[in-house]
PDB file of N, CA, C and O in Angstrom:
ATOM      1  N   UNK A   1     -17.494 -14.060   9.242  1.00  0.00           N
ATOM      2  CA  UNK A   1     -16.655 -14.048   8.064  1.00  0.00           C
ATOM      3  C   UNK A   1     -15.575 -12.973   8.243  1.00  0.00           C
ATOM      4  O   UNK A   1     -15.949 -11.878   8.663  1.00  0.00           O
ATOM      5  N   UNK A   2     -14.351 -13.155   7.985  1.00  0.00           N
ATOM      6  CA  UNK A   2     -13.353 -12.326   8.012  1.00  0.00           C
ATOM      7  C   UNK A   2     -12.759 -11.380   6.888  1.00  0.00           C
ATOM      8  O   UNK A   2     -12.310 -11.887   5.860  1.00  0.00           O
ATOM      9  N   UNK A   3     -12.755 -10.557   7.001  1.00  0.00           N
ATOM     10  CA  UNK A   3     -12.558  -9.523   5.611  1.00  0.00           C
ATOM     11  C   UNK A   3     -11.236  -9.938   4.954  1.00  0.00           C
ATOM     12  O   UNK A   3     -10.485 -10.567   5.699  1.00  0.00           O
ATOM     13  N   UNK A   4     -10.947  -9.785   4.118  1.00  0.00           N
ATOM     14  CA  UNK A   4     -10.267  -9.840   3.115  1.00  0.00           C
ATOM     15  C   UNK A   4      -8.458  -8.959   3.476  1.00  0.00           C
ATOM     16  O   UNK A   4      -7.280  -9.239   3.701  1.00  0.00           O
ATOM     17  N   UNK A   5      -9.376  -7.821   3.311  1.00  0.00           N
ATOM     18  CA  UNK A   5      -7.935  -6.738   4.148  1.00  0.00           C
ATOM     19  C   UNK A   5      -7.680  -7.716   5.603  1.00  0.00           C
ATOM     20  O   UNK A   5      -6.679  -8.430   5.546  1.00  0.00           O
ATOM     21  N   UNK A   6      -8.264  -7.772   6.508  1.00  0.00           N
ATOM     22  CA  UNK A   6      -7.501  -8.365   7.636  1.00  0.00           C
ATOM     23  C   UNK A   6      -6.845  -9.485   7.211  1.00  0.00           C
ATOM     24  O   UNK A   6      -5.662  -9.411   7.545  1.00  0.00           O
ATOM     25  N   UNK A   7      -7.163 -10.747   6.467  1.00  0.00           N
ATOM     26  CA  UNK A   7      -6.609 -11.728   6.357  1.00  0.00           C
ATOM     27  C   UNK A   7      -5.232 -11.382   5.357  1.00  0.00           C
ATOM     28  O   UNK A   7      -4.290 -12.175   5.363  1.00  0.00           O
ATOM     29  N   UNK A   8      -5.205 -10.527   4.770  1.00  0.00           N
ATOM     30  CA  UNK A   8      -3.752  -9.879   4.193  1.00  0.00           C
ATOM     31  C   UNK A   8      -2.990  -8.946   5.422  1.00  0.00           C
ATOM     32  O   UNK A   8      -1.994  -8.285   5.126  1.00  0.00           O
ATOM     33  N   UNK A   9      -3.471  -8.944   6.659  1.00  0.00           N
ATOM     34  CA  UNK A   9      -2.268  -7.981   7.373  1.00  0.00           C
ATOM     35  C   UNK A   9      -2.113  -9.339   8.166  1.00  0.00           C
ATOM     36  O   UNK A   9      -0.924  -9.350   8.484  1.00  0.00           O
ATOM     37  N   UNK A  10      -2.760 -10.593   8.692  1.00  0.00           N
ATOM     38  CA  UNK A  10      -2.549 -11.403   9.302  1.00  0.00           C
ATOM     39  C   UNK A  10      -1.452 -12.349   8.393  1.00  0.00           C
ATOM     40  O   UNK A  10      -0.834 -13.270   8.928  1.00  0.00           O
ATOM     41  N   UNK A  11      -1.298 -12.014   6.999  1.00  0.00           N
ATOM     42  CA  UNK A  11      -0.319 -12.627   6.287  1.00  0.00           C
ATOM     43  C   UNK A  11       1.173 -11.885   6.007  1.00  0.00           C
ATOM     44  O   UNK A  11       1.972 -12.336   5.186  1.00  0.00           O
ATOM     45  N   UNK A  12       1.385 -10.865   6.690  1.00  0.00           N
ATOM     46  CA  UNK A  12       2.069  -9.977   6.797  1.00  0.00           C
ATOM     47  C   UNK A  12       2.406  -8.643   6.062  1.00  0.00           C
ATOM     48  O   UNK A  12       3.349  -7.873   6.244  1.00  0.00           O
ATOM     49  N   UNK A  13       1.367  -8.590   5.176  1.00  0.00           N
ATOM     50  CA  UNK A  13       1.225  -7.299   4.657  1.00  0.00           C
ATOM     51  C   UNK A  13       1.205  -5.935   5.574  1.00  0.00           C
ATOM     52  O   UNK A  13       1.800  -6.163   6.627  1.00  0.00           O
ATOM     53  N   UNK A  14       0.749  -4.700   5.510  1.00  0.00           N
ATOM     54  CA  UNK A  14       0.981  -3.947   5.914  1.00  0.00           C
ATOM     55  C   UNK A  14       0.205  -2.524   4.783  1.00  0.00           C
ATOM     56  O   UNK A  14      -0.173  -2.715   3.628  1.00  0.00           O
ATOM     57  N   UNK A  15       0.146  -1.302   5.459  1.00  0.00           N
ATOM     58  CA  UNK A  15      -0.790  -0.333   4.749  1.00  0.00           C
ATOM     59  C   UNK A  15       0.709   0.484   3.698  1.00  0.00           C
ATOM     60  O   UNK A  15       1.839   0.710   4.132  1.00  0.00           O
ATOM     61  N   UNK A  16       0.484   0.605   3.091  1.00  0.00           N
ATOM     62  CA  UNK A  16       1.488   1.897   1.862  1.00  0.00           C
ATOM     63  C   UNK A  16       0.929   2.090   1.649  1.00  0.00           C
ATOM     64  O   UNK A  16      -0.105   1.529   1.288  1.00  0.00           O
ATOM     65  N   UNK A  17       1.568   3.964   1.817  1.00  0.00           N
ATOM     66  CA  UNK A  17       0.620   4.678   1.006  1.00  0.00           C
ATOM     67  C   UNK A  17       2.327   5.616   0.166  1.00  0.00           C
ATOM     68  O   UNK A  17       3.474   5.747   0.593  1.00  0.00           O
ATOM     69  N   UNK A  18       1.737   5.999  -0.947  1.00  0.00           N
ATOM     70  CA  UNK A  18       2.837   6.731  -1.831  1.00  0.00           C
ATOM     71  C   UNK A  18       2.319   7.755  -2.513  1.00  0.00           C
ATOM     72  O   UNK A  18       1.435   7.763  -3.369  1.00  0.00           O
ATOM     73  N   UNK A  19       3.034   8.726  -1.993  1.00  0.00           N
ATOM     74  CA  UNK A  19       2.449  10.236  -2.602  1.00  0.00           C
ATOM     75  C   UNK A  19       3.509  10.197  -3.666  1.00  0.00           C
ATOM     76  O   UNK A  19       4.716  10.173  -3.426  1.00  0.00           O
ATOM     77  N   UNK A  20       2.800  10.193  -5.222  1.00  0.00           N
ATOM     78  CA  UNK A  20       3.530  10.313  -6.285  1.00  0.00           C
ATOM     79  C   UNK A  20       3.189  11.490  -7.121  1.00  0.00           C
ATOM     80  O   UNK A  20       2.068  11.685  -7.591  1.00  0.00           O
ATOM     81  N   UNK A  21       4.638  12.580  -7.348  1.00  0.00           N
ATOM     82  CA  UNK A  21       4.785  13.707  -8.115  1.00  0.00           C
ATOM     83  C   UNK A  21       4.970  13.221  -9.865  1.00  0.00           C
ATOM     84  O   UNK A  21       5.490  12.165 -10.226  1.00  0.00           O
ATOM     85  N   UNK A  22       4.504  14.098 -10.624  1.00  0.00           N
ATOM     86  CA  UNK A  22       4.284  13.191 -11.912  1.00  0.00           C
ATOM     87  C   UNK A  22       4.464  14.739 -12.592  1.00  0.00           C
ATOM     88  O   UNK A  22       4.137  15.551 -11.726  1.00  0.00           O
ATOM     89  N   UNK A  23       4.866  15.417 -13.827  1.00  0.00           N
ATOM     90  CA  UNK A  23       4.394  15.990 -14.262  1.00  0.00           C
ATOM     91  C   UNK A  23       3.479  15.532 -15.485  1.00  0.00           C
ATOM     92  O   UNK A  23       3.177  14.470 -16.030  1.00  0.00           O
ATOM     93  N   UNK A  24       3.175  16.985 -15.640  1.00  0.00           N
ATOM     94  CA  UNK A  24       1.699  17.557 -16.810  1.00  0.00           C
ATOM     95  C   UNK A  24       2.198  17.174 -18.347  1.00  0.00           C
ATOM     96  O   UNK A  24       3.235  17.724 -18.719  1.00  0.00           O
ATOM     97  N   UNK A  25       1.550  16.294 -19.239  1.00  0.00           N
ATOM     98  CA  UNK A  25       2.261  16.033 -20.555  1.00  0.00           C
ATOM     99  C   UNK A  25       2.453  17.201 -21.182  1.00  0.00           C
ATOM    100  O   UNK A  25       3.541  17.519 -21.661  1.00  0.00           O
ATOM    101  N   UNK A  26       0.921  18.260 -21.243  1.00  0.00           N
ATOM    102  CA  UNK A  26       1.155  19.320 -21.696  1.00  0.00           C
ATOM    103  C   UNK A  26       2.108  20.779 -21.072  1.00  0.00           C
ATOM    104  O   UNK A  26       2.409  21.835 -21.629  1.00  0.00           O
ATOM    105  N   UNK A  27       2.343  20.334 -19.899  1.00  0.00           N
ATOM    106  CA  UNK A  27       2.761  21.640 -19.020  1.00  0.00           C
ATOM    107  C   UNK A  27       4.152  21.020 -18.395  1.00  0.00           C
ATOM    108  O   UNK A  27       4.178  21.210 -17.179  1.00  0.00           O
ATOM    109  N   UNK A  28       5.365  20.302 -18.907  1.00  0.00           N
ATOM    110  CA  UNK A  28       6.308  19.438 -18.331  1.00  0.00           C
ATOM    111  C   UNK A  28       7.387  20.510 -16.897  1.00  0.00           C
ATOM    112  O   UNK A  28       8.287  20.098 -16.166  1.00  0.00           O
ATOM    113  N   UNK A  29       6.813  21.822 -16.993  1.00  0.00           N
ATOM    114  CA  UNK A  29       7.537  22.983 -15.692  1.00  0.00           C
ATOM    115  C   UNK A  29       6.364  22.336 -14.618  1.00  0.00           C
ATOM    116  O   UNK A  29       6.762  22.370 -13.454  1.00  0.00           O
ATOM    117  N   UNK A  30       5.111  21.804 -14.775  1.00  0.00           N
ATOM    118  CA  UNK A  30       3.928  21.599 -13.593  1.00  0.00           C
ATOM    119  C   UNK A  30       4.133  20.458 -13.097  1.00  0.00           C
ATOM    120  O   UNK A  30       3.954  19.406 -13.712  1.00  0.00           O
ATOM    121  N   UNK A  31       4.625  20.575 -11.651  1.00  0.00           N
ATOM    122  CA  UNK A  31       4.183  18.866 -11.157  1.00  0.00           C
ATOM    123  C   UNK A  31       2.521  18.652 -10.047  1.00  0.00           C
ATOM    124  O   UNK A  31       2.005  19.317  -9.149  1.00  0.00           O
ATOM    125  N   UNK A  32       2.309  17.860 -10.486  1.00  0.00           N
ATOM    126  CA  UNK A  32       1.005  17.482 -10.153  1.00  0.00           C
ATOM    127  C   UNK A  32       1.404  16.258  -8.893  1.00  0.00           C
ATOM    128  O   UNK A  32       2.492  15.746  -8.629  1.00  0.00           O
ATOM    129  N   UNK A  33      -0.047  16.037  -8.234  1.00  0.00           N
ATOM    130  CA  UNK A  33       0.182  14.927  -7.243  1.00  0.00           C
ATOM    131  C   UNK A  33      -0.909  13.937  -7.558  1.00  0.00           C
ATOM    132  O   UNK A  33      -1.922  14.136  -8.230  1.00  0.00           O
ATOM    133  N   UNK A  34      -0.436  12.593  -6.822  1.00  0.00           N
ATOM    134  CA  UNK A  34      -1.592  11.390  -6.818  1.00  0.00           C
ATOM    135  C   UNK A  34      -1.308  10.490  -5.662  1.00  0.00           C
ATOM    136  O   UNK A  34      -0.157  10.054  -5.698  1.00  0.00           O
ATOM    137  N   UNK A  35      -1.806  10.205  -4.951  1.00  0.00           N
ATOM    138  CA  UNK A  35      -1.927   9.245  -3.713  1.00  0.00           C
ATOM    139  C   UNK A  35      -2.488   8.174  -3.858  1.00  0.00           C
ATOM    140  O   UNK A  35      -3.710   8.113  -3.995  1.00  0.00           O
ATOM    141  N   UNK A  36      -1.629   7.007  -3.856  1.00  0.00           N
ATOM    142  CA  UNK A  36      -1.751   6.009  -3.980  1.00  0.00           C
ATOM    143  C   UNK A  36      -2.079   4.765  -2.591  1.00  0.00           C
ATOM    144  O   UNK A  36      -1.566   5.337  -1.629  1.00  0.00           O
ATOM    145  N   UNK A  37      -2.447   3.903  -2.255  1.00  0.00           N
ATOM    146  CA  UNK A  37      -3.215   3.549  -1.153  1.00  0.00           C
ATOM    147  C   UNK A  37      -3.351   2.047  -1.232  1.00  0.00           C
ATOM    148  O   UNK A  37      -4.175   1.584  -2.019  1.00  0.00           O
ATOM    149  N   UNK A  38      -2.527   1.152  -0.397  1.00  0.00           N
ATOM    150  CA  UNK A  38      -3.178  -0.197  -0.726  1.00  0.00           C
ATOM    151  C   UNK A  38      -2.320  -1.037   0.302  1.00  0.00           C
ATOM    152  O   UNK A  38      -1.332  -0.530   0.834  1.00  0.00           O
ATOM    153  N   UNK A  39      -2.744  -2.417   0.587  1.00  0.00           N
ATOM    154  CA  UNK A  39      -1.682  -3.030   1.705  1.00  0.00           C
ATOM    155  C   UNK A  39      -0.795  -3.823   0.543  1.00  0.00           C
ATOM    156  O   UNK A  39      -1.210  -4.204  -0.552  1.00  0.00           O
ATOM    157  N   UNK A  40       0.660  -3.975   1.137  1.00  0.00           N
ATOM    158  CA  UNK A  40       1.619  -4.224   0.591  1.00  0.00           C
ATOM    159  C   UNK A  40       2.375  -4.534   1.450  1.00  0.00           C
ATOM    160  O   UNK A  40       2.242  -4.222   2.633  1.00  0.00           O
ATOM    161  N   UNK A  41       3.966  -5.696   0.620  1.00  0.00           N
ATOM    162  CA  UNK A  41       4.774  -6.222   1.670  1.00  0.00           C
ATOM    163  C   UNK A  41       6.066  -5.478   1.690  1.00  0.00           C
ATOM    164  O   UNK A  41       6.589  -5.059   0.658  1.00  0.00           O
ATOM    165  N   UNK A  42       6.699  -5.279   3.180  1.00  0.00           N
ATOM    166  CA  UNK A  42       8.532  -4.528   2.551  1.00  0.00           C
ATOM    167  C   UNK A  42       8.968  -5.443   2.940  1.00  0.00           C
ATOM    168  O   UNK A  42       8.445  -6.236   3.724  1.00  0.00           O
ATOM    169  N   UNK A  43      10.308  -5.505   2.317  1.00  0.00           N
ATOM    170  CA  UNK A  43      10.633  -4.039   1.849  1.00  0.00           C
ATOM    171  C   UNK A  43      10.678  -4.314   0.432  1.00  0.00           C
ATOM    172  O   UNK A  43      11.513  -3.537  -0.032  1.00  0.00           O
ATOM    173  N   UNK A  44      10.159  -5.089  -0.557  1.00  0.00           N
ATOM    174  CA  UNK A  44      10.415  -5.254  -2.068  1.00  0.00           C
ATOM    175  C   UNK A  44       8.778  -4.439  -2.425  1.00  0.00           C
ATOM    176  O   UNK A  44       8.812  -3.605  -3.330  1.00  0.00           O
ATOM    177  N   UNK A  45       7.939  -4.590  -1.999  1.00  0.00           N
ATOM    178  CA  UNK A  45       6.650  -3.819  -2.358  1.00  0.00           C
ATOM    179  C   UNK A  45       5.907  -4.197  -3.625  1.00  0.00           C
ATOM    180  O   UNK A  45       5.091  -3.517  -4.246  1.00  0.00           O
ATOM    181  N   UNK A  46       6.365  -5.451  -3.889  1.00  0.00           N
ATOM    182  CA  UNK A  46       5.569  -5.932  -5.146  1.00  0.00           C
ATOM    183  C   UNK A  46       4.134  -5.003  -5.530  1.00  0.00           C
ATOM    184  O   UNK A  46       4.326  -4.523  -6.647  1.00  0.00           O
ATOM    185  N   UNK A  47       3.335  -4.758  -5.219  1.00  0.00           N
ATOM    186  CA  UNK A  47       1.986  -3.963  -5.045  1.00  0.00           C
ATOM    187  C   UNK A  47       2.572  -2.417  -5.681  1.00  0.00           C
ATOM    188  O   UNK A  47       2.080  -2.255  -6.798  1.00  0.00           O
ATOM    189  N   UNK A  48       3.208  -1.597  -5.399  1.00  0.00           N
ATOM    190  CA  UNK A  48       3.612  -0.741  -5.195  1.00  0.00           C
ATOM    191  C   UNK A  48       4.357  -0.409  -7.060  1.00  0.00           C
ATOM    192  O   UNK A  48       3.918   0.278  -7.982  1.00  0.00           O
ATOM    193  N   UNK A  49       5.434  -1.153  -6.955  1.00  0.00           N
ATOM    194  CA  UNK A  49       5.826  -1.696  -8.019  1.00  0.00           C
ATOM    195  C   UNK A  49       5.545  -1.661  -9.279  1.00  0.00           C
ATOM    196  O   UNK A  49       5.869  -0.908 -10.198  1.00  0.00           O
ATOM    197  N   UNK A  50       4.635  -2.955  -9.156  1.00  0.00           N
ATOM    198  CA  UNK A  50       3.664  -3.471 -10.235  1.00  0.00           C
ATOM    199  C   UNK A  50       2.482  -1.884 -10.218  1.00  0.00           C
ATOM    200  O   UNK A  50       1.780  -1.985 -11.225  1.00  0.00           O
ATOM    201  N   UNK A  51       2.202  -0.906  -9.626  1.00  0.00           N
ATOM    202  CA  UNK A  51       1.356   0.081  -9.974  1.00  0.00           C
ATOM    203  C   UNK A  51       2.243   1.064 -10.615  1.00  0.00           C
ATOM    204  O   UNK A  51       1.877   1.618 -11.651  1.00  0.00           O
ATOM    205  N   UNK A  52       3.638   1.379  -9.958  1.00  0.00           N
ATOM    206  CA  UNK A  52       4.467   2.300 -11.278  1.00  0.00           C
ATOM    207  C   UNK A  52       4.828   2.145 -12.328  1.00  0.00           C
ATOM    208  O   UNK A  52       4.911   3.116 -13.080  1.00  0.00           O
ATOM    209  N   UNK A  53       5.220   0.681 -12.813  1.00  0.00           N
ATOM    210  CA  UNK A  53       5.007  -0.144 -13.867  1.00  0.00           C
ATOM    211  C   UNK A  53       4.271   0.528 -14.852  1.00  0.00           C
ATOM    212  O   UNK A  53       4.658   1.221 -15.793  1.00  0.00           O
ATOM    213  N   UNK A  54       3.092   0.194 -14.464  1.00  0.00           N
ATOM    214  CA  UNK A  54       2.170   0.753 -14.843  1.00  0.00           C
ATOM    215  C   UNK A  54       1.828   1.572 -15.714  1.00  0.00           C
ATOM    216  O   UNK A  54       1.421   1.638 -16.874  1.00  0.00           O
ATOM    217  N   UNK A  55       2.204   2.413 -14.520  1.00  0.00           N
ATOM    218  CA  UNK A  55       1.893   3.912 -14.852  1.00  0.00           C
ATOM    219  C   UNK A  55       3.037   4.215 -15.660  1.00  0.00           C
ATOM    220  O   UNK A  55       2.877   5.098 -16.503  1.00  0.00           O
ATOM    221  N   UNK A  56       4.185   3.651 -15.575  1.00  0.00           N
ATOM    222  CA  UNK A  56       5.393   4.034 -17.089  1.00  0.00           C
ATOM    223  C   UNK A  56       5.162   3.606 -17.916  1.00  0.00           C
ATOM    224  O   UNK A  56       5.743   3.746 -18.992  1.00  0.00           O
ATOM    225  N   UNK A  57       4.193   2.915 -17.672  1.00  0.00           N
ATOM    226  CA  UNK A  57       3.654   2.058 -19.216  1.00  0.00           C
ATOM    227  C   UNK A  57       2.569   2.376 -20.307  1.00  0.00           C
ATOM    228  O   UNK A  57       2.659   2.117 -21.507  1.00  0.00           O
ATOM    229  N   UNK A  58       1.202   3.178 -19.456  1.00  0.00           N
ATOM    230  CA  UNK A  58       0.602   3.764 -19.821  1.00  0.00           C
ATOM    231  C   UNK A  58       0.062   5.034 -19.720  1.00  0.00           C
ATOM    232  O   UNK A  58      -0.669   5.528 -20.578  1.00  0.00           O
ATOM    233  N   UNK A  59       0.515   5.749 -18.362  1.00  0.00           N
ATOM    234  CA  UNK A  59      -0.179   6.502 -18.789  1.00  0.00           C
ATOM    235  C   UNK A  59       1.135   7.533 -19.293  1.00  0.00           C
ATOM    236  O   UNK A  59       2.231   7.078 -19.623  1.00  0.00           O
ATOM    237  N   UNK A  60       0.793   9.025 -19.282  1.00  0.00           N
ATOM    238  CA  UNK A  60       1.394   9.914 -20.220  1.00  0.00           C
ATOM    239  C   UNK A  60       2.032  11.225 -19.387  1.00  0.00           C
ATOM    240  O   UNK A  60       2.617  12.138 -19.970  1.00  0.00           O
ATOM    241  N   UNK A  61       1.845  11.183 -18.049  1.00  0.00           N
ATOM    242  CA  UNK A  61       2.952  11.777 -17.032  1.00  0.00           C
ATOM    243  C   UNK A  61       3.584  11.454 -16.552  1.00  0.00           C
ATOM    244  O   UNK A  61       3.426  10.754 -15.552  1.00  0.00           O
ATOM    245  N   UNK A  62       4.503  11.766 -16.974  1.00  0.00           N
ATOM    246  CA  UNK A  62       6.207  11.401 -16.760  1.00  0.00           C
ATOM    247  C   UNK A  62       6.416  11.402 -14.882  1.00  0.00           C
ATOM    248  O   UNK A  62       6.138  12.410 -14.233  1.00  0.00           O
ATOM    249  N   UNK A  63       6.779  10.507 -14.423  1.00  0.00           N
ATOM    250  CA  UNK A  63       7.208  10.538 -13.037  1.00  0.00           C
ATOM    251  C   UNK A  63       8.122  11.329 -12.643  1.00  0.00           C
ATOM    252  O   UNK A  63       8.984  11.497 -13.505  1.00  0.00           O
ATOM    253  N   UNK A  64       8.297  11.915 -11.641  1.00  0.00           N
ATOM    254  CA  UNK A  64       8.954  12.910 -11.222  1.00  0.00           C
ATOM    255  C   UNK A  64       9.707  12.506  -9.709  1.00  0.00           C
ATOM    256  O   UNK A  64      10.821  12.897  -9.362  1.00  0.00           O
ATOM    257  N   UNK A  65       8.933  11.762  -9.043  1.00  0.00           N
ATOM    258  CA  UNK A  65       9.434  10.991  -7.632  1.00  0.00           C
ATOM    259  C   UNK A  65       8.559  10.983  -6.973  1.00  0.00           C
ATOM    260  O   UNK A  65       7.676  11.794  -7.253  1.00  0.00           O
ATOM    261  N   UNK A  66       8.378  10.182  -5.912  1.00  0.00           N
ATOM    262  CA  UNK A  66       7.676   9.025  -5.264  1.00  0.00           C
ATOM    263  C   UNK A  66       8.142   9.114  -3.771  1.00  0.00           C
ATOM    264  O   UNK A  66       9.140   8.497  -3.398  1.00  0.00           O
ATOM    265  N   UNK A  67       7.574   9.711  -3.122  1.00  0.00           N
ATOM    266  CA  UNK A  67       7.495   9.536  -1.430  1.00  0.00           C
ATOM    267  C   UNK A  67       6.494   8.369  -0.741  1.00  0.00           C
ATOM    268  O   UNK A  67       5.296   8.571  -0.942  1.00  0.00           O
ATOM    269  N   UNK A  68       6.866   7.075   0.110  1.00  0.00           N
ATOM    270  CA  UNK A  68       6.480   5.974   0.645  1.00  0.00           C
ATOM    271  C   UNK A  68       6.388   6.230   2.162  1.00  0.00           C
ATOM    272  O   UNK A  68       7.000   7.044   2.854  1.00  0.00           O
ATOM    273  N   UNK A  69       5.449   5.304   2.494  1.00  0.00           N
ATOM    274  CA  UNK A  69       5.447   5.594   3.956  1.00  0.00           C
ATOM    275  C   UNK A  69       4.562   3.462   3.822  1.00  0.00           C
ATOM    276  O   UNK A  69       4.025   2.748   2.975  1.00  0.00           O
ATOM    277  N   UNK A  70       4.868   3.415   4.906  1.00  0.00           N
ATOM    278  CA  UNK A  70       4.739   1.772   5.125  1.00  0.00           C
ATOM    279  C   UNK A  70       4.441   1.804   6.531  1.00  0.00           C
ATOM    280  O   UNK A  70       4.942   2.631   7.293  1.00  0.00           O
ATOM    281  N   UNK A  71       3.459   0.720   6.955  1.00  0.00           N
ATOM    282  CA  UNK A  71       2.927   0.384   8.533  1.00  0.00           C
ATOM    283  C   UNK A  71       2.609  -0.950   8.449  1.00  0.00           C
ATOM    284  O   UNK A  71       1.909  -1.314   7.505  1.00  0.00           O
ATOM    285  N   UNK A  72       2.972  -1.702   9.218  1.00  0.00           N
ATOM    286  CA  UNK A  72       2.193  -2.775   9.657  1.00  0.00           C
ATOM    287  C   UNK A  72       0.793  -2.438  10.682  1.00  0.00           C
ATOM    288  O   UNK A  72       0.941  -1.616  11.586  1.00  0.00           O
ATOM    289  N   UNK A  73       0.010  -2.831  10.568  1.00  0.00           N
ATOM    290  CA  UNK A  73      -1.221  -2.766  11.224  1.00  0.00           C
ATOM    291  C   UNK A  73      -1.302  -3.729  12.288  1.00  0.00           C
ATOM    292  O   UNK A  73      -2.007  -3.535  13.278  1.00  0.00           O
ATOM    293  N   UNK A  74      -0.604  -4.764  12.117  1.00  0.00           N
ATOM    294  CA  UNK A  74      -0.900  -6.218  12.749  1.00  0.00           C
ATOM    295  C   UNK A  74       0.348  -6.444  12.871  1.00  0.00           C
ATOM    296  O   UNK A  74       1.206  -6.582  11.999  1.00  0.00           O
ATOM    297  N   UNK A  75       0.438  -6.484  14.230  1.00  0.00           N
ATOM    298  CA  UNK A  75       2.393  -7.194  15.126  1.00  0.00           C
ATOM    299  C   UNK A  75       1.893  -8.260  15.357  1.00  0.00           C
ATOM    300  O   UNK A  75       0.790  -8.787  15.210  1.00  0.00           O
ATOM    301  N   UNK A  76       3.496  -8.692  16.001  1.00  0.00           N
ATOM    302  CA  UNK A  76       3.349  -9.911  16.773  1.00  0.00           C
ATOM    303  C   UNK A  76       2.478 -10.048  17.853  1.00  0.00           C
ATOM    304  O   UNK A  76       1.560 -10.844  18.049  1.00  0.00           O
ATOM    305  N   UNK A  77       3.114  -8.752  18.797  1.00  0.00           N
ATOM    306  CA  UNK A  77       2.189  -8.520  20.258  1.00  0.00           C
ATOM    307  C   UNK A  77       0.991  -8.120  19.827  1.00  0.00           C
ATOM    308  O   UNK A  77       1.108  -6.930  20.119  1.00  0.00           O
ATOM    309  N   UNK A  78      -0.075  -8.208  19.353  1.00  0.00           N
ATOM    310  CA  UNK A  78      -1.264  -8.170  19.374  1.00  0.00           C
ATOM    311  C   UNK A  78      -1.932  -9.183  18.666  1.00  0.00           C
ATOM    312  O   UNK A  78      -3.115  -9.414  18.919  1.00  0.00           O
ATOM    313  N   UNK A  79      -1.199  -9.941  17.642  1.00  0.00           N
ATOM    314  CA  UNK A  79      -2.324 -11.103  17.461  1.00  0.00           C
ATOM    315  C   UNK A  79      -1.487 -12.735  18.198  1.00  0.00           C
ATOM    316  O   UNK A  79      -0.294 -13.037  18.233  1.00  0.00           O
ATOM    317  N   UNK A  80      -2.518 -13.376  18.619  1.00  0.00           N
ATOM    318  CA  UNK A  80      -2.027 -14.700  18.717  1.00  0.00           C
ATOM    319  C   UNK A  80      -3.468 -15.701  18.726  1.00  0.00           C
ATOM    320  O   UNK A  80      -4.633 -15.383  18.962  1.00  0.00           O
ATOM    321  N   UNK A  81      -3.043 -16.640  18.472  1.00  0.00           N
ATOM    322  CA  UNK A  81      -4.124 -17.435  18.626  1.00  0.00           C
ATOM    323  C   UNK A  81      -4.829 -18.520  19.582  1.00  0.00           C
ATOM    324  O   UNK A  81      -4.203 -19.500  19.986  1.00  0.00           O
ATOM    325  N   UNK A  82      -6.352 -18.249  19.960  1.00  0.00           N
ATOM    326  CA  UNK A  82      -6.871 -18.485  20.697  1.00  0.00           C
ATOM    327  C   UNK A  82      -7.761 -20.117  20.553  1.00  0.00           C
ATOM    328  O   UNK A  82      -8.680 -20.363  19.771  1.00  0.00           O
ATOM    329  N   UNK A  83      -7.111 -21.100  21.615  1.00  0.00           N
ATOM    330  CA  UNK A  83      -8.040 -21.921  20.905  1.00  0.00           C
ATOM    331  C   UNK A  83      -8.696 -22.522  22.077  1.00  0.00           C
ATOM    332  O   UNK A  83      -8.434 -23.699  22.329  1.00  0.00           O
ATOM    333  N   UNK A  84      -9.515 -21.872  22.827  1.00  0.00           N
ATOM    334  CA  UNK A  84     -10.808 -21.695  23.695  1.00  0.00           C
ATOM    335  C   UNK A  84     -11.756 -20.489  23.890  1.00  0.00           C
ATOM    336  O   UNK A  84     -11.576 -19.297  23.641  1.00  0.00           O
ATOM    337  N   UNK A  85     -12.507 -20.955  24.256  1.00  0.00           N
ATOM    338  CA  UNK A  85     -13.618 -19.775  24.635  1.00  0.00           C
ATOM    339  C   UNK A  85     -14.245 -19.426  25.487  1.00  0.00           C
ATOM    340  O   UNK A  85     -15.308 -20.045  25.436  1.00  0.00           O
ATOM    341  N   UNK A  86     -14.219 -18.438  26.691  1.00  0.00           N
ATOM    342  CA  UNK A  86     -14.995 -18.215  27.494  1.00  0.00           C
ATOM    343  C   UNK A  86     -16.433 -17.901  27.171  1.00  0.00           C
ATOM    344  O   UNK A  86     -16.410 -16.917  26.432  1.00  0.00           O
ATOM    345  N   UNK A  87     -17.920 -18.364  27.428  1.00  0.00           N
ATOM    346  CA  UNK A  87     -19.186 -17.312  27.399  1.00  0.00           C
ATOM    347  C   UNK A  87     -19.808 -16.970  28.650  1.00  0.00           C
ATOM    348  O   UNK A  87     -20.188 -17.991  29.221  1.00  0.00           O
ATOM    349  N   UNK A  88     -20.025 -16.041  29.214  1.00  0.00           N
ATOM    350  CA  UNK A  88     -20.667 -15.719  29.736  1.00  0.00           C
ATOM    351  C   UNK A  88     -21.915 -14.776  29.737  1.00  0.00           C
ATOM    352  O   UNK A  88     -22.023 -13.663  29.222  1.00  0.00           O
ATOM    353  N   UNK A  89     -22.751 -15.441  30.386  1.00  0.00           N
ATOM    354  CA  UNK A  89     -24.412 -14.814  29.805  1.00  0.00           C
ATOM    355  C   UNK A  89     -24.287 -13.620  29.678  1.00  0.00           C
ATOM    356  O   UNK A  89     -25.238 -12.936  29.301  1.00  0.00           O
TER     357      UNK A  89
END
């Protein structure tokens, strides 16, 4: 059975991760951090997105800015498909 995460980097997703600065409702001079973590597509990042959304929507620290970093896990040159099989004992 094939996991879930692989069959999303074989669809061309890829890992983001986004270190997001937010400040403190009560303390608005404090910025705080949160790391965010999930596979996602670029360059529009729907995933990514739809989680700041979010977070302007509910919760109650104000965003401050957002550093991204993006990888594909899975190229061209390393997957292709195989349709035989060698066994040997």
């Amino acid at each position: 059975m094939v996991s879930p995460e692989f069959e999303r980097q074989i669809e061309g997703y890829g890992l983001t991760t986004a270190h997001i600065f937010y400040r403190l409702p009560d303390f608005q001079s404090v910025l705080q951090t949160y790391v965010w973590q999930d596979y996602d597509i670029a360059p529009h990042f729907p995933g990514m997105r739809q989680f700041l959304e979010f977070w302007e929507a509910r919760l109650e620290g104000k965003l401050h800015s957002v550093q991204y970093a993006h990888q594909k896990l899975i190229g061209p040159k390393e997957w292709r498909r195989v349709d035989g099989e060698f066994l040997l004992n």
